[in-house]
Each structure stands twice: as C-alpha cells, then as structure tokens.
KOLGU-135741 format. One record per residue: residue number from 1; x, y, z of N, C-alpha, C, O, CB in turn. Coordinates in Angstrom, 1 decimal. Atoms other than C-alpha are relative to their C-alpha. Last residue first. Glycine has a CB too. Example, Ala and Ser with C-alpha at 12.3 -4.5 7.8 and 13.67 -1.06 7.14 Angstrom:
! residues 2
SITE     i     n_px     n_py     n_pz    ca_px    ca_py    ca_pz     c_px     c_py     c_pz     o_px     o_py     o_pz    cb_px    cb_py    cb_pz
SITE     2     -0.9     -1.1      0.0     13.7     -1.1      7.1     -0.8      1.1      0.8     -0.3      2.2      0.9      0.4      0.5     -1.4
SITE     1      0.9     -1.2      0.0     12.3     -4.5      7.8      0.9      1.2      0.0      1.9      1.2      0.7     -1.0      0.0      1.2
END
This chain:
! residues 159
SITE     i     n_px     n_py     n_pz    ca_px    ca_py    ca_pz     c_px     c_py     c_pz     o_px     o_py     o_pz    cb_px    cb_py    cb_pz
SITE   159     -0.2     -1.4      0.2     41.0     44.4    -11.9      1.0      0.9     -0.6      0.8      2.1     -0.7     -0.2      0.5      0.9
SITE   158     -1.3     -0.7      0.1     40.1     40.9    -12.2      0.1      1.7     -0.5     -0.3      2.3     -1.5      0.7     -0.9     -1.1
SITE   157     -0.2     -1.6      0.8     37.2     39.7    -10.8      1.0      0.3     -0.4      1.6      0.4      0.7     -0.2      1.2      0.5
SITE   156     -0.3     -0.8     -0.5     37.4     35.5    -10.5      0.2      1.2     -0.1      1.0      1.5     -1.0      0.4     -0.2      0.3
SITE   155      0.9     -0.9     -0.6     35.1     33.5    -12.1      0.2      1.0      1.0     -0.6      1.7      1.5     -0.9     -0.7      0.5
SITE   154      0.8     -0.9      0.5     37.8     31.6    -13.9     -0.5      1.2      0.0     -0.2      2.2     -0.6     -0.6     -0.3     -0.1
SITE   153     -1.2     -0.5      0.5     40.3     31.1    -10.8     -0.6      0.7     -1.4     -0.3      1.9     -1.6      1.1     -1.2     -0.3
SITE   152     -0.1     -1.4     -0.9     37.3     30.2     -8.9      1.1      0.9     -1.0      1.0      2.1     -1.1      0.7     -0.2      1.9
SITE   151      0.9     -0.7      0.5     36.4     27.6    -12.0     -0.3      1.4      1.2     -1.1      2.2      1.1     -1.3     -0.9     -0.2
SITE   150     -0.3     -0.4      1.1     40.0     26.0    -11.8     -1.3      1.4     -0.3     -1.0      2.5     -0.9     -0.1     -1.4     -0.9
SITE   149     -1.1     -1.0     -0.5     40.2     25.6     -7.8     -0.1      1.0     -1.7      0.0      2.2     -1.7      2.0     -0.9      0.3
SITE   148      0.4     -1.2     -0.9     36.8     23.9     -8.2      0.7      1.2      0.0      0.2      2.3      0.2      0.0     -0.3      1.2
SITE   147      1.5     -0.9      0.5     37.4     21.7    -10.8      0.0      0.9      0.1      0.2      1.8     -0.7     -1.2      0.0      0.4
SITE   146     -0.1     -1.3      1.4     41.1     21.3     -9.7     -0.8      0.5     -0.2     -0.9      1.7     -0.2      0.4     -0.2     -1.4
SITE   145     -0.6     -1.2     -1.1     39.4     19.7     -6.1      0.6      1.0     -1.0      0.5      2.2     -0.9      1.4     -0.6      1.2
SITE   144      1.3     -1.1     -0.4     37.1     17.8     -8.4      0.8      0.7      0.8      0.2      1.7      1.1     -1.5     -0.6      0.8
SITE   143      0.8     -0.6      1.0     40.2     15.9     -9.8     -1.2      1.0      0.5     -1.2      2.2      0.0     -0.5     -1.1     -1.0
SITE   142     -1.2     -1.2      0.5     41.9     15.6     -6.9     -0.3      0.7     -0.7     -0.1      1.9     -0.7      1.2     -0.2     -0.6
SITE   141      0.2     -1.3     -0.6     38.8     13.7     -5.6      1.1      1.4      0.3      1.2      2.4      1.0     -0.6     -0.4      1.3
SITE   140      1.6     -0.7      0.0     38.5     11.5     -8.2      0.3      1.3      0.7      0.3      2.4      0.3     -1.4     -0.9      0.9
SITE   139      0.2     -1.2      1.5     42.0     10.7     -8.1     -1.1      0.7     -0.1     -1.1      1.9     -0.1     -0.1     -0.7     -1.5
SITE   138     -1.6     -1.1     -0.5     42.1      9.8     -4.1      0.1      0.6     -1.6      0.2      1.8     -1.8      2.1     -1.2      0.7
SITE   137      0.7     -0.8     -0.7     38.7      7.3     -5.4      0.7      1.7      0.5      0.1      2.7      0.5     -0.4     -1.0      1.3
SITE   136      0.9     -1.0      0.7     40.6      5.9     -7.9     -0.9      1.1      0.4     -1.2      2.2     -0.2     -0.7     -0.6     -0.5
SITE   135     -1.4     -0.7      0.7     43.8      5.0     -5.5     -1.2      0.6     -1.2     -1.0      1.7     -1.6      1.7     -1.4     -0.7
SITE   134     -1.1     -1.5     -0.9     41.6      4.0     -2.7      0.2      0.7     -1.3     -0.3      1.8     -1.5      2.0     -0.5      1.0
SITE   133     -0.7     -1.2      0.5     39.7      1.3     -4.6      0.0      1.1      0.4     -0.7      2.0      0.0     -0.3      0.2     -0.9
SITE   132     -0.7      0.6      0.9     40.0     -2.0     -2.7      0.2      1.1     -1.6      1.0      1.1     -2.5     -0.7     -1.6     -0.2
SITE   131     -1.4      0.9      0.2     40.2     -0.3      0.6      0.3      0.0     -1.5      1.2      0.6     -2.0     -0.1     -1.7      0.6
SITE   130     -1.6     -0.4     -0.7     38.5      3.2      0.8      0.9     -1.5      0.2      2.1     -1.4      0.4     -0.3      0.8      1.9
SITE   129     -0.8     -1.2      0.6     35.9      3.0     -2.2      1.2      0.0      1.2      2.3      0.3      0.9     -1.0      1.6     -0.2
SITE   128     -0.6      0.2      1.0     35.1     -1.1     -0.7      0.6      1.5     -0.9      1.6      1.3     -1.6     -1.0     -0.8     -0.6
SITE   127     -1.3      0.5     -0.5     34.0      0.0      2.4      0.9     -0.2     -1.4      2.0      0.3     -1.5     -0.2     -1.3      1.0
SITE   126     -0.7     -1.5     -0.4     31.7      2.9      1.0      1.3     -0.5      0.4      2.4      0.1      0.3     -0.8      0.9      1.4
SITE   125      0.2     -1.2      1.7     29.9      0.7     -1.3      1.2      0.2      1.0      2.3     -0.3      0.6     -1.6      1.6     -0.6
SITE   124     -1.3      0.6      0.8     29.9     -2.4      1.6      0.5      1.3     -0.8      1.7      1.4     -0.8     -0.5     -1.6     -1.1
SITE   123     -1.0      0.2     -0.5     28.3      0.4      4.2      1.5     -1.1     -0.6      2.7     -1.2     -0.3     -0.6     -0.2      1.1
SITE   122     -1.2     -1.1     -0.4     26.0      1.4      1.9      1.3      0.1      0.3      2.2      0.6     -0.4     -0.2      0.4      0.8
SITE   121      1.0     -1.3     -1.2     24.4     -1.7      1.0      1.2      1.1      0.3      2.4      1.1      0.4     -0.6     -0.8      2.1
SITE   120     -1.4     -0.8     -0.7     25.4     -3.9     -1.8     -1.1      0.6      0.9     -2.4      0.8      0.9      1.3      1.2     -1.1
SITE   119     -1.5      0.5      0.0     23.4     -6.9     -3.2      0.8      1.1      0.7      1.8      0.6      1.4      0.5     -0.1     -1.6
SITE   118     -1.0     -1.1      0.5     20.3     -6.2     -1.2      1.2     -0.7     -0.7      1.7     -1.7     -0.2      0.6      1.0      1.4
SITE   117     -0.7     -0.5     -0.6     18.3     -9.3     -0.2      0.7      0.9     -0.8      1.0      0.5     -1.9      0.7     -0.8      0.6
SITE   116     -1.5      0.6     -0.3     15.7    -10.5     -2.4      0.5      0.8      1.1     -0.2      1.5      1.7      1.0      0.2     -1.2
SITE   115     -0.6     -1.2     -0.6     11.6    -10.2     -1.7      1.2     -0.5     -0.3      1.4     -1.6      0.1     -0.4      0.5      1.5
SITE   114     -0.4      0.3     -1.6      9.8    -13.0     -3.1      0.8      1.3     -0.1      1.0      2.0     -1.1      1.1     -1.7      0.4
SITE   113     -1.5     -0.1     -0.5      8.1    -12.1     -6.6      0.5     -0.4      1.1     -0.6     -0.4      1.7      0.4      0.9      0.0
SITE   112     -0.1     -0.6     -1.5      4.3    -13.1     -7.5      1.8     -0.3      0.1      2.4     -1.4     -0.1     -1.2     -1.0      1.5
SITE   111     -0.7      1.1     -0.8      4.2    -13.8    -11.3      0.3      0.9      1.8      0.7      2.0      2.1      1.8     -0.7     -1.1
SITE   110     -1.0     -1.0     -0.8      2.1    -11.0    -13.1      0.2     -1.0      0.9     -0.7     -1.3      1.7     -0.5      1.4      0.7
SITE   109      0.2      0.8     -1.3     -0.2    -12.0    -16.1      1.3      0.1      1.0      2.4      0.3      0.5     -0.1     -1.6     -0.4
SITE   108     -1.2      0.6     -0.2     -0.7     -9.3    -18.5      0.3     -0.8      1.3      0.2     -0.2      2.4      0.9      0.9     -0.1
SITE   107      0.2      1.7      1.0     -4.1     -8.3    -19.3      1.0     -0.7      0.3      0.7     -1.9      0.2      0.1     -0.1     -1.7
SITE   106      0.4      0.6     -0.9     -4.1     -5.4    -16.2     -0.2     -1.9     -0.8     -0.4     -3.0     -0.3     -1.5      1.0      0.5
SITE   105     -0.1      0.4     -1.5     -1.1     -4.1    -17.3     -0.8     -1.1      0.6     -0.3     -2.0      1.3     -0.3      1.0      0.8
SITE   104     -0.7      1.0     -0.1     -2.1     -3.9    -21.1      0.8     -0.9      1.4      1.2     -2.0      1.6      0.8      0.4     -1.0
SITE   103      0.9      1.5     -0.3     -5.6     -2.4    -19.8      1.3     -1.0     -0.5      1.1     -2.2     -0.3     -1.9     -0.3     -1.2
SITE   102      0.7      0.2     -0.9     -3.4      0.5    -18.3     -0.8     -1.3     -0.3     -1.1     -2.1      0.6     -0.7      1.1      0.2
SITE   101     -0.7      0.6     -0.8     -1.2      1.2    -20.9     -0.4     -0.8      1.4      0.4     -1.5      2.0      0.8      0.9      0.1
SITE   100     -0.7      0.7      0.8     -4.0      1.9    -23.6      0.9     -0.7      1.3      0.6     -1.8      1.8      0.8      0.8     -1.2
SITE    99      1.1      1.1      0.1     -6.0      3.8    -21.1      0.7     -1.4     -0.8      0.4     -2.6     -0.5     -1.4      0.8     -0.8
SITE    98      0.1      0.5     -0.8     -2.9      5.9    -20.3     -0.9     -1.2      0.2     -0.8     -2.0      1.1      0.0      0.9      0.5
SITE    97     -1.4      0.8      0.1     -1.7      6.3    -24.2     -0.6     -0.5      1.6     -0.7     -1.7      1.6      1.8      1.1     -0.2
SITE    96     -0.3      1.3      0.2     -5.4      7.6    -24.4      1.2     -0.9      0.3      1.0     -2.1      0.4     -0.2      0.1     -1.1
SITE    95      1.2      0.9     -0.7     -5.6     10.0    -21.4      0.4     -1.3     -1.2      1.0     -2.3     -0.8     -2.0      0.8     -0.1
SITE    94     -0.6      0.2     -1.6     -2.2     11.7    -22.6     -0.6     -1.3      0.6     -0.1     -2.3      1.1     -0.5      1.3      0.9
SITE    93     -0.8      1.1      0.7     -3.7     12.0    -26.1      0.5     -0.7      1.2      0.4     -2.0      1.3      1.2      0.6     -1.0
SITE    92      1.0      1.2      1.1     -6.7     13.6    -25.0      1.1     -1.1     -0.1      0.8     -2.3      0.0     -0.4      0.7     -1.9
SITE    91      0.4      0.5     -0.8     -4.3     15.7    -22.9     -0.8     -1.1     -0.2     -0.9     -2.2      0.4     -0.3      0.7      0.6
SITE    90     -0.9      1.2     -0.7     -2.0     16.3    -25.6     -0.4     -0.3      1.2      0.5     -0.9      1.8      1.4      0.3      0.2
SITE    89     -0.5      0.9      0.7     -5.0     17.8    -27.4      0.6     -1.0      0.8      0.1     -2.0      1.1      0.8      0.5     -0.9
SITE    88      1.2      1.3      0.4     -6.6     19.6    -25.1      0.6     -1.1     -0.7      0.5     -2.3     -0.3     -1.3      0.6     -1.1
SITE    87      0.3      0.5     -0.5     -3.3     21.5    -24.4     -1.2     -0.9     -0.1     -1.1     -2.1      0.2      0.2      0.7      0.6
SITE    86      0.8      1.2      0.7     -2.5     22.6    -27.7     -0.2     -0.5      1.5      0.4     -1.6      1.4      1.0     -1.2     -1.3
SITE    85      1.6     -0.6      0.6     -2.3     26.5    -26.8     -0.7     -1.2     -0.4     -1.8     -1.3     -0.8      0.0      1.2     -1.5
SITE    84      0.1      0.9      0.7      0.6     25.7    -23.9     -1.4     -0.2     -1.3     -2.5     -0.8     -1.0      0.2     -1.0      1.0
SITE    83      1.4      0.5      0.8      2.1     28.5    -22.6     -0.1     -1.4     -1.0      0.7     -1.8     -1.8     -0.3      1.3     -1.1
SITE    82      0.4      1.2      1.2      4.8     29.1    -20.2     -1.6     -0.4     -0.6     -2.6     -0.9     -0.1      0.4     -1.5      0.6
SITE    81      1.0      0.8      0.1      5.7     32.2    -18.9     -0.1     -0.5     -1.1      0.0     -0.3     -2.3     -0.9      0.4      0.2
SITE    80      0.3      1.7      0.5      9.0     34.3    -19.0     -1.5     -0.6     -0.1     -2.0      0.2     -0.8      0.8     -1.0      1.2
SITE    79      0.2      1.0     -0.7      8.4     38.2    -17.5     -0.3     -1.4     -0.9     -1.3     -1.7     -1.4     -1.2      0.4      0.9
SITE    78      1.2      0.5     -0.2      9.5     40.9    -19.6      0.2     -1.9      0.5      0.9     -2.8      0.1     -0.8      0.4     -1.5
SITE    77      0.9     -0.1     -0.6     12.3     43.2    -19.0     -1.5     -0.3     -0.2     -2.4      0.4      0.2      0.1      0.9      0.2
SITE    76      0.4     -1.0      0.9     14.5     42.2    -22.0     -1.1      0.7      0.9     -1.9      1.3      0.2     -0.5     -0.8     -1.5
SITE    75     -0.7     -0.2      1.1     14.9     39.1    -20.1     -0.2      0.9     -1.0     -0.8      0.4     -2.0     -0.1     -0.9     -0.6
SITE    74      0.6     -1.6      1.0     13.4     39.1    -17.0      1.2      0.1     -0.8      2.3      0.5     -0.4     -0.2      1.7      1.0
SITE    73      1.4     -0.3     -0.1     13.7     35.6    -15.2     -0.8      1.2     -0.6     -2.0      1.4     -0.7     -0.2      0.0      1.1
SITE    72      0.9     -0.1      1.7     16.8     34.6    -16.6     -0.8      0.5      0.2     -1.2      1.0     -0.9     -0.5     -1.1     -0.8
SITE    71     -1.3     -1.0      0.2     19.1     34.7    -12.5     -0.7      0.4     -1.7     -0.3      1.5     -2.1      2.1     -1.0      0.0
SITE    70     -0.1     -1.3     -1.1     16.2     33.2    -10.6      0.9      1.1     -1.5      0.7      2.3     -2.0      1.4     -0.6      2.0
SITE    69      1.5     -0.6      0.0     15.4     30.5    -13.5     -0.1      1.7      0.6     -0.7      2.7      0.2     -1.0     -1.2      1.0
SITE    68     -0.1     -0.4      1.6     19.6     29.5    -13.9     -1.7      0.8     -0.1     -1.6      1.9     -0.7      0.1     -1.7     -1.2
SITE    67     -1.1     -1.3     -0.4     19.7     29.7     -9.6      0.0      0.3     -1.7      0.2      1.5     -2.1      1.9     -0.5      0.9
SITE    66      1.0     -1.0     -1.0     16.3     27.4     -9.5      0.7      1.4     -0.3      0.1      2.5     -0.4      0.0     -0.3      2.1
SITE    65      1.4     -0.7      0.8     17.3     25.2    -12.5     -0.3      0.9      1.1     -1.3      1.6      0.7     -1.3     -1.1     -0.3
SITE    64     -0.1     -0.6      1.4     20.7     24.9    -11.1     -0.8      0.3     -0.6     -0.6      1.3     -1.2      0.4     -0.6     -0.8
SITE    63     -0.3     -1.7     -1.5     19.2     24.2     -6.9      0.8      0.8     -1.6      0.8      2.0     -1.6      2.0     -0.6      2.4
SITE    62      1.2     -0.3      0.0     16.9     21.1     -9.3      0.6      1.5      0.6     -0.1      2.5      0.7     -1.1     -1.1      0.8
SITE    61      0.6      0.3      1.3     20.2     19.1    -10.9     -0.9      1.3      0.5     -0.5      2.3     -0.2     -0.7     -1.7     -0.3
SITE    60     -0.3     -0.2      1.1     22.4     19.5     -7.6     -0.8      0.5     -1.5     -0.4      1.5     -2.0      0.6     -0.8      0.0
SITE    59     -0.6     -0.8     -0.5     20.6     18.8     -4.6      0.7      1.1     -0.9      0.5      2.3     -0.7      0.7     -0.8      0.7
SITE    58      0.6     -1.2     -0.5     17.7     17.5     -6.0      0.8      0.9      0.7      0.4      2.0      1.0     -0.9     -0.3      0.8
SITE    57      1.0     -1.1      1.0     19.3     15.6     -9.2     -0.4      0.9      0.9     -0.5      2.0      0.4     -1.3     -0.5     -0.7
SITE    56     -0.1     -0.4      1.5     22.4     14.7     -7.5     -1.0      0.6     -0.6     -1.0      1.8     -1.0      0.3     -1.1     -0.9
SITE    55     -1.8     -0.7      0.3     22.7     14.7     -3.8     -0.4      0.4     -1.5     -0.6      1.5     -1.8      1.8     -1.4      0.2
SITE    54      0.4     -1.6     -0.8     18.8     13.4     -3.4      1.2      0.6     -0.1      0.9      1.8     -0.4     -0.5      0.0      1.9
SITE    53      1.2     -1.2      0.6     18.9     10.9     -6.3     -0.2      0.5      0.5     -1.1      1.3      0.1     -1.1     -0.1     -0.5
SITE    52     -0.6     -0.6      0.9     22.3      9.4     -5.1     -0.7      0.9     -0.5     -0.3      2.0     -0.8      0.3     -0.7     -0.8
SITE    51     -1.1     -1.0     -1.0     21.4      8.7     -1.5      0.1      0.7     -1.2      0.1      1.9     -1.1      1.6     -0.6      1.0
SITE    50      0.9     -1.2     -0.7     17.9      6.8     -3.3      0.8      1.1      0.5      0.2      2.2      0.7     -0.9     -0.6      1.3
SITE    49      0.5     -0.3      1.2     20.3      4.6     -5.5     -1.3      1.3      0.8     -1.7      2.3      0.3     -0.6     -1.6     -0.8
SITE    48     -1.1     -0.6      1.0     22.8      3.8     -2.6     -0.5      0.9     -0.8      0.0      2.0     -0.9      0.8     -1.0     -0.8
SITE    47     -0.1     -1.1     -0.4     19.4      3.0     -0.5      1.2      0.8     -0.7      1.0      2.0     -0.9      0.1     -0.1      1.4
SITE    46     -1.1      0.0      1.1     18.2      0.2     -2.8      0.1      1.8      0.4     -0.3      2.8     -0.2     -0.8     -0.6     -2.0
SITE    45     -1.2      0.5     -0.2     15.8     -1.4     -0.1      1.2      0.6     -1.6      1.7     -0.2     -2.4     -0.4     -1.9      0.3
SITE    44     -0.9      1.2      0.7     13.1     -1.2     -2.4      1.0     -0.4      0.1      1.7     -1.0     -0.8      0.1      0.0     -1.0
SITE    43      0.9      1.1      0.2     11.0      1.7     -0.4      0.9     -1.5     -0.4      1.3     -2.2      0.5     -1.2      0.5     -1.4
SITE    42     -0.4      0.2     -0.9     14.5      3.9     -0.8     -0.9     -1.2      1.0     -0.4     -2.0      1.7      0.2      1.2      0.3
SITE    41     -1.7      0.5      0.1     14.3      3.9     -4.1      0.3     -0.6      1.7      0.8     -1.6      2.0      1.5      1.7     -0.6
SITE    40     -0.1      1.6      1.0     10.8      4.7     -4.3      1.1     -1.2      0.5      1.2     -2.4      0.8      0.6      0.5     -1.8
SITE    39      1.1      0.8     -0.4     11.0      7.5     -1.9     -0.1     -1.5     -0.2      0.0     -2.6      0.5     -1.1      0.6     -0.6
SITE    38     -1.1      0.2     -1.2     14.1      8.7     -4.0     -1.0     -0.7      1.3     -0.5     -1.7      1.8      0.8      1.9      0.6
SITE    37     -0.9      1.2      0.8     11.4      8.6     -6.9      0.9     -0.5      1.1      0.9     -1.7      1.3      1.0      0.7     -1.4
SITE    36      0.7      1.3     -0.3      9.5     10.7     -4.3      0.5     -1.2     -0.8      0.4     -2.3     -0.4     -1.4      0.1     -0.3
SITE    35      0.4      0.1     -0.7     11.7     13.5     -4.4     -0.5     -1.3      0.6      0.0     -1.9      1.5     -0.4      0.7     -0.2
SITE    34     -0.7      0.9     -0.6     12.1     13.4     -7.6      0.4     -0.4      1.4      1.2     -1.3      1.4      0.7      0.1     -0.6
SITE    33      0.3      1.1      0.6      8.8     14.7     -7.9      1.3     -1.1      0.0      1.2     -2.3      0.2     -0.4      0.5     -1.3
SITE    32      1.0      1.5     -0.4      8.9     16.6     -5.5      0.2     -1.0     -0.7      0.3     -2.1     -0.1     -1.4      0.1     -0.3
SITE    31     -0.7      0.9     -0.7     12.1     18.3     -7.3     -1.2     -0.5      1.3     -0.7     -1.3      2.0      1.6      0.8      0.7
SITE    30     -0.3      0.8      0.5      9.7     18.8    -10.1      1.4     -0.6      1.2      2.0     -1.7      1.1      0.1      0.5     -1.6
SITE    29      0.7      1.1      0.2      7.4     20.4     -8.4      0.5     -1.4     -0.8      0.0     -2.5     -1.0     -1.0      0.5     -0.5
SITE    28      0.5      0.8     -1.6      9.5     22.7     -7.4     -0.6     -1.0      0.0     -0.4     -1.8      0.9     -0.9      0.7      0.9
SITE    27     -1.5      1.1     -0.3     11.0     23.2    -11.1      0.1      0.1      2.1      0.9     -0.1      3.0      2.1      1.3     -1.0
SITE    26     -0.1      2.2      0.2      7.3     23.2    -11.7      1.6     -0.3      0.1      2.1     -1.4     -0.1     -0.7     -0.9     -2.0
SITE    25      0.4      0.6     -0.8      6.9     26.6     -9.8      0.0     -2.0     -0.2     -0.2     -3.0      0.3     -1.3      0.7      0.1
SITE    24     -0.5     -0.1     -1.3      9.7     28.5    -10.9     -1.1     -1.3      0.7     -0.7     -2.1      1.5      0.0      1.7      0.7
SITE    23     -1.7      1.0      0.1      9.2     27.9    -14.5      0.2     -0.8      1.3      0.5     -2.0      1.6      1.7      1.1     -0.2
SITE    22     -1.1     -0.9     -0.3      5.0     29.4    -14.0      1.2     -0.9      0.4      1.2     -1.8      1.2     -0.4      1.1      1.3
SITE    21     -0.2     -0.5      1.1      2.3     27.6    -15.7      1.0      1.3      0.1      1.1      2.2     -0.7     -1.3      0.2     -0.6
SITE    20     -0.4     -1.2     -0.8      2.2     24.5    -13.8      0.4      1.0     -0.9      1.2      0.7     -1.8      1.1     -0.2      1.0
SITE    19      1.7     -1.0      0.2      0.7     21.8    -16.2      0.5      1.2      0.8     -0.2      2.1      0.5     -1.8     -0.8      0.8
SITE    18      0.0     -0.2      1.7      4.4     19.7    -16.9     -1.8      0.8      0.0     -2.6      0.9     -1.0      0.3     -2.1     -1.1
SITE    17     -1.5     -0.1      0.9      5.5     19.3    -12.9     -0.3      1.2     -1.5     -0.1      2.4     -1.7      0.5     -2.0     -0.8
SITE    16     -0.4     -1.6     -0.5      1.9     19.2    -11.5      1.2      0.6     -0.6      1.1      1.7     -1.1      0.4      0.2      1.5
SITE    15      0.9     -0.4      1.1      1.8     16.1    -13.6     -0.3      1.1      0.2     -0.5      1.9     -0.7     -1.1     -0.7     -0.2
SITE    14     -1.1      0.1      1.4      5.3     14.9    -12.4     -1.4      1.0     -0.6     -1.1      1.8     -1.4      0.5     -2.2     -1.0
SITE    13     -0.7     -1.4      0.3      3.7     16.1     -8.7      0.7     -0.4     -1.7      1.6      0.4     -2.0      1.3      0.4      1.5
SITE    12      0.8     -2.0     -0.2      0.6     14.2     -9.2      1.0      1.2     -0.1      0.9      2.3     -0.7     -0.7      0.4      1.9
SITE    11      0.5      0.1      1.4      2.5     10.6    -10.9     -0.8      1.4      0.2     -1.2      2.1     -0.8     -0.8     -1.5     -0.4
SITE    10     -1.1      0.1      1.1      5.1     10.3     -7.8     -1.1      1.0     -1.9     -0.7      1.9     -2.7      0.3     -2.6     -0.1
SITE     9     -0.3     -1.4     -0.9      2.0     11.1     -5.1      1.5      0.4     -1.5      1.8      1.5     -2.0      0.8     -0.5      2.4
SITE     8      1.0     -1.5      0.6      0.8      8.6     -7.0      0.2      1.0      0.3     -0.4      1.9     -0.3     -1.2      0.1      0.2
SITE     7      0.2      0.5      1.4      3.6      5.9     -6.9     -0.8      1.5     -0.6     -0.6      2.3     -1.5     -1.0     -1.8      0.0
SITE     6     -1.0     -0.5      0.4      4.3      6.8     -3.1     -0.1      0.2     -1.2      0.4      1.3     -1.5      1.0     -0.5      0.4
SITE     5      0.2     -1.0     -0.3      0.6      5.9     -2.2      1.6      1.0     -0.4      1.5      2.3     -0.6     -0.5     -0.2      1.5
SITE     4      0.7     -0.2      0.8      1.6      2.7     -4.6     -1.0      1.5      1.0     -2.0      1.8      0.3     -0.7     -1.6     -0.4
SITE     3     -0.8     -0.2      1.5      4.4      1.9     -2.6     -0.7      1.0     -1.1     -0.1      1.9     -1.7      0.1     -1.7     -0.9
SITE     2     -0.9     -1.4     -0.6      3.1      2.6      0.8      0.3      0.2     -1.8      0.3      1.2     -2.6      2.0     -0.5      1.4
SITE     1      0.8     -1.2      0.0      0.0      0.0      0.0      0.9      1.3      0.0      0.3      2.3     -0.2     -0.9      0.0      1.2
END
C-alpha cells in the first residue's frame, strides 16, 4: 500500500511538474517529484540509489534550475511564462496512451516475486571505495578539487 501511495504522489507532482504555468513553480514540483522517486528507491531497499537521487538531481540538478530560472527571469524586462495553446489535445492523447497502458497491465499475467536481499548496502559501497579502490577514489577527488580551484580562478574579478 506505501508503494503505490508513493507511486501517486510520484505521478501528481510529475503532472503538476508539466501543467504549472510558472518555470519556478514546476522546477518545485519537479524536485517533488524526484523527491519521491528517491522515496521509491529507498521503499526497495536500494538506499545507494535513493542517497544518489537526493545529492544529484535534488541537490544539484533542481538548486541549477532554481539559480539558472532566478538569474533569466526578466529578459529584455519581460516576465518568462509558459504557454501551452495545444493543451486539449495532448491531454486527449495523454488520457489515451494511459488507457492503452493500463488495460495492457491489467491483461498481463504477473508472477508473484519473493523479496531479495540487497546486493550492496552502503556500508559495503563505502568500504570497498576506501580499501580496494583507494587509489581511484584519491583521483577523483583531486580531480574535483582542480574543478573547483579551476572555476574560482575563472570566475574571479580581475581588476
């Protein structure tokens, strides 16, 4: 029952997402939305995959659309908004593809699964980057330490 209250809650904010008719408000609704994917992830025992989709797309992916939206928002001093003039349409269409996908679900015969055990969990992931790969992990994070040093060094004023 969690899954499938997570599922919809998944399928209101995606649809809030793509009908909201201001940038700012569906790139909120769109880190709901993944949001609850991470929900998902984390439902199915597959917490690596749920740690990743809150660091990356909502931490990262969704705080770029907020600071690219913030920083575009008057262009030529007029206000962005999204219009959609075929909406009937691709909602018509919307509804069919969903009616379509919906009775091939329910025709399709669905073998009951057992629950597995995790192959990795956190704490192997994390053990395994500091023993058996140290020496990629110690690059990685040289490399992102130039990134950083590189794009201050960019973005710095020069007078």
């Amino acid at each position: 029952m969690i899954f499938y209250i997570i599922a919809l809650s998944t399928c209101l904010f995606a649809f809030l997402t793509v009908a909201s008719r201001d940038v700012f408000h569906s790139a909120v609704w769109l880190s709901l939305t993944l949001l609850s994917v991470a929900a998902i992830y984390f439902y199915l025992d597959a917490q690596f995959l749920g740690v990743i989709q809150v660091l990356v797309y909502i931490g990262g992916i969704i705080t770029l659309f907020i600071f690219a939206i913030k920083l575009t928002a008057k262009i030529g001093d007029k206000t962005i908004q999204q219009a959609n003039e075929q909406a009937l349409l691709s909602g018509l269409a919307a509804f069919v593809f969903f009616i379509i996908l919906f009775k091939m679900i329910a025709l399709h015969p669905w073998a009951e699964l057992q629950p597995q055990a995790p192959v990795f969990s956190l704490e192997d992931i994390g053990k395994s980057m500091l023993t058996t790969y140290v020496l990629p992990f110690e690059f990685l994070s040289l490399l992102l330490l130039a990134a950083m040093v590189g794009a201050i060094v960019i973005g710095k004023v020069r007078k």
